[in-house]
C-alpha positions in Angstrom: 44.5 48.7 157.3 42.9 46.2 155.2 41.0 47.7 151.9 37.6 45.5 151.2 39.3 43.3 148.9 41.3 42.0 152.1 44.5 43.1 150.7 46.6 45.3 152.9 47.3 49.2 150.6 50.9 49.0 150.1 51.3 52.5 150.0 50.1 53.4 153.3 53.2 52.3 154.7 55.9 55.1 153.9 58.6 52.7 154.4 57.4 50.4 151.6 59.1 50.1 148.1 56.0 51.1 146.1 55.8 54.3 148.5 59.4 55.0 147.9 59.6 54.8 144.3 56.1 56.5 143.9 58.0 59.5 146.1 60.8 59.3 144.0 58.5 59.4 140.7 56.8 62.3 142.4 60.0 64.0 143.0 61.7 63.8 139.5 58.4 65.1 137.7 58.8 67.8 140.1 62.4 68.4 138.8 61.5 68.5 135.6 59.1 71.0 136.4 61.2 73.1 137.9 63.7 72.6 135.1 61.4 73.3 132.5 60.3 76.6 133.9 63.8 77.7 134.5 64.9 77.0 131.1 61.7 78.6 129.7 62.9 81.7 132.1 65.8 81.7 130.5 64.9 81.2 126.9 62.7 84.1 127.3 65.3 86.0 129.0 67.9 85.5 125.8 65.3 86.3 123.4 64.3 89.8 125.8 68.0 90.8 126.1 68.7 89.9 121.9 65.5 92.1 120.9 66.9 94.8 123.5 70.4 94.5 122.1 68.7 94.5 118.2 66.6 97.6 119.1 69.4 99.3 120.7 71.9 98.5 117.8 68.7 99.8 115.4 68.7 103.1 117.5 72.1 103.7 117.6 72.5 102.8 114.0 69.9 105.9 113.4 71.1 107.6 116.2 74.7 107.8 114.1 72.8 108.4 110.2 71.3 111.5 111.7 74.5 113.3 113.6 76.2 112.3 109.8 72.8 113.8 107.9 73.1 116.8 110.9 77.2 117.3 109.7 76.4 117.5 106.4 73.7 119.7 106.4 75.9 121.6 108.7 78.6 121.3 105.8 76.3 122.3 102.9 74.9 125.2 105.1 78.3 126.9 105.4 79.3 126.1 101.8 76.2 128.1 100.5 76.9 130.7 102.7 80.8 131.0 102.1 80.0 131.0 97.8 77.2 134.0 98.7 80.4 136.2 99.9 83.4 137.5 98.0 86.2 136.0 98.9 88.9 139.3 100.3 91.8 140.4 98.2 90.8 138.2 95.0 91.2 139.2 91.9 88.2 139.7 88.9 88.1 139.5 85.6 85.0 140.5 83.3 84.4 136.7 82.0 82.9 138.2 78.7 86.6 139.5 77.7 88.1 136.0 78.1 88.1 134.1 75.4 86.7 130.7 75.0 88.1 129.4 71.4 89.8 126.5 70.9 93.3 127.2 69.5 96.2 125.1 69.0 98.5 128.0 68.7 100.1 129.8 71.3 98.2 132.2 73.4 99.5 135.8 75.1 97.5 135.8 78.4 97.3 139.1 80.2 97.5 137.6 83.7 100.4 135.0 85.0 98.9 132.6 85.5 96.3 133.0 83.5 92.7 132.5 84.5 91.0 132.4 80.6 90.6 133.1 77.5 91.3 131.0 74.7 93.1 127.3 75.0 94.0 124.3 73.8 91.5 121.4 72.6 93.0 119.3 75.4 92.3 119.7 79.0 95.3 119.3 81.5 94.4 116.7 84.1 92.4 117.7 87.1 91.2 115.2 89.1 93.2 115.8 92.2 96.4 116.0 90.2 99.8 117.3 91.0 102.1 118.3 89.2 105.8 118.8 90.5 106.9 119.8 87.1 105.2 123.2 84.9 102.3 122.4 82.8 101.3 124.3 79.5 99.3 127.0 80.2 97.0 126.5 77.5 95.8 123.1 78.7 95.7 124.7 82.1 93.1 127.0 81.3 91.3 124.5 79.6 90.8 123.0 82.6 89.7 126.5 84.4 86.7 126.2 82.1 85.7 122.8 83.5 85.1 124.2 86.7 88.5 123.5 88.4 91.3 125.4 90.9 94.7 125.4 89.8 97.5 125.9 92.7 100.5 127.3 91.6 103.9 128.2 93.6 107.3 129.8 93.0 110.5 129.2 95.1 109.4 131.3 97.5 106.6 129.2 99.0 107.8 126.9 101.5 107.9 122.9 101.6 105.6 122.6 104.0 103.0 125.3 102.2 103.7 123.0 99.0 103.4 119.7 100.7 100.2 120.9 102.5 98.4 122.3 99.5 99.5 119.4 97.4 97.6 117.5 99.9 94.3 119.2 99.4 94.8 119.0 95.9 95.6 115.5 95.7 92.0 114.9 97.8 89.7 117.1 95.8 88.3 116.5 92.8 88.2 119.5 89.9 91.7 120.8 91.6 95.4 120.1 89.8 98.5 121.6 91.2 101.7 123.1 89.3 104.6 125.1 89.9 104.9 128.7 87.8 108.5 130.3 88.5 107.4 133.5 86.8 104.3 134.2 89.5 104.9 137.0 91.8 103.3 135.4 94.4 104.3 132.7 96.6 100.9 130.9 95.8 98.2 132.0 94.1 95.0 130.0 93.2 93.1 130.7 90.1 89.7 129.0 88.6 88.2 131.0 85.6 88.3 134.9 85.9 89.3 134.4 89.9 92.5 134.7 91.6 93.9 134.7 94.9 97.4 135.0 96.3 98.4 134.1 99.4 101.7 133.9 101.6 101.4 131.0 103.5 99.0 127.3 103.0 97.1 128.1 106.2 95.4 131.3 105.1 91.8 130.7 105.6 91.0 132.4 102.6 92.4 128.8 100.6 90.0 126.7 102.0 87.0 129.4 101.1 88.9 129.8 97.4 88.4 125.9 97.2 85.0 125.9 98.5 83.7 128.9 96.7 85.2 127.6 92.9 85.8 124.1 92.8 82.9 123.7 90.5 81.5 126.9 91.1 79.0 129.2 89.5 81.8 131.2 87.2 82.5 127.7 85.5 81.4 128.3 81.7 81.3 123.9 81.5 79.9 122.6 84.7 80.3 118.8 85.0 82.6 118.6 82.0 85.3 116.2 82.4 89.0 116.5 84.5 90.4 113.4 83.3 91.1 111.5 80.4 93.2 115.0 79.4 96.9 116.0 78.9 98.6 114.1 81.6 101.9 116.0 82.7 104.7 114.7 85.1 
């Protein structure tokens, strides 16, 4: 068909070049259509699945700060309520009787080992600290008054009580460990005017001893220091 200018319209012949490569042209922007959307699709995907993953990471994150708040809340809770009760078979002592003086003379104590009364200037150690060899009483009490428990043991506790007591010990701060040949007890724990014996490490009555004392309310020097003292072998 021939337009008015009397020239014949290339492209209404499909077979032509111009109509070929006019296809093709039409074709390729389609591509890159096609293309375009599906890596706009998949951009958007990436950035939906990395604010998922961020959110859930967030969440969990919280998720794991709350069951560790929940534990030790859980943790303090039975603290408080183990310190409100006596712990059975201990021995008292009326705190006003003990003596607090510093002496650098030796000292008679009434109970073995003792749990106060007057001491040395110097503090033994008690920042976790064991001892495999005895440690002078004096300094020992000392350290009572800071607010720390001091596990001792005879011959007749066995390795395994001593290896597993020296263990708590050596993780707990305001605690030092000692042998005493004289005790009558296997193993007795002592903080100031308290004392416990026990037979065997896995009494449950240890682990309330610790938690009840380690800093507890009979300490006459809360806070003051457990290092920087008498350091024995």
């Amino acid at each position: 068909m021939a337009s008015k200018s009397g020239r014949t319209n290339q492209y209404a012949d499909p077979n032509s070049p111009q109509a070929r490569i006019a296809e093709m042209r039409r074709a390729e922007q389609i591509r890159e259509r096609r293309n375009k959307a599906i890596a706009i699709t998949a951009a958007s995907a990436v950035v939906v699945g990395l604010v998922g993953f961020g959110s859930w990471v967030l969440i969990d994150q919280k998720q794991a700060e709350q069951r560790k708040e929940a534990t030790a809340a859980k943790i303090r809770k039975e603290a408080e309520e183990i310190r409100k009760q006596p712990v059975e078979g201990e021995q008292l002592w009326d705190v006003k009787k003990l003596g607090r003086n510093h002496v650098e003379t030796p000292v008679k104590y009434e109970m073995n080992p003792p749990v106060g009364g007057d001491h040395h200037p110097r503090w033994m150690n008690c920042n976790g600290d064991v001892y495999k060899n005895p440690v002078p009483e004096v300094n020992a009490v000392h350290s009572l008054e800071h607010g720390a428990v001091w596990v001792t043991y005879n011959e007749k506790a066995p390795k395994a009580d001593v290896d597993k007591l020296a263990a708590t010990v050596g993780k707990t701060p305001y605690s030092l460990m000692s042998p005493v040949k004289e005790q009558t007890g296997a193993i007795t724990l002592s903080a100031w005017g308290k004392q416990l014996t026990v037979d065997s490490a896995d009494d449950p009555r240890v682990s309330k001893f610790f938690t009840k004392y380690v800093q507890g309310e009979q300490t006459p020097e809360p806070g003051a220091a457990c290092t920087s003292g008498l350091a024995g072998k």
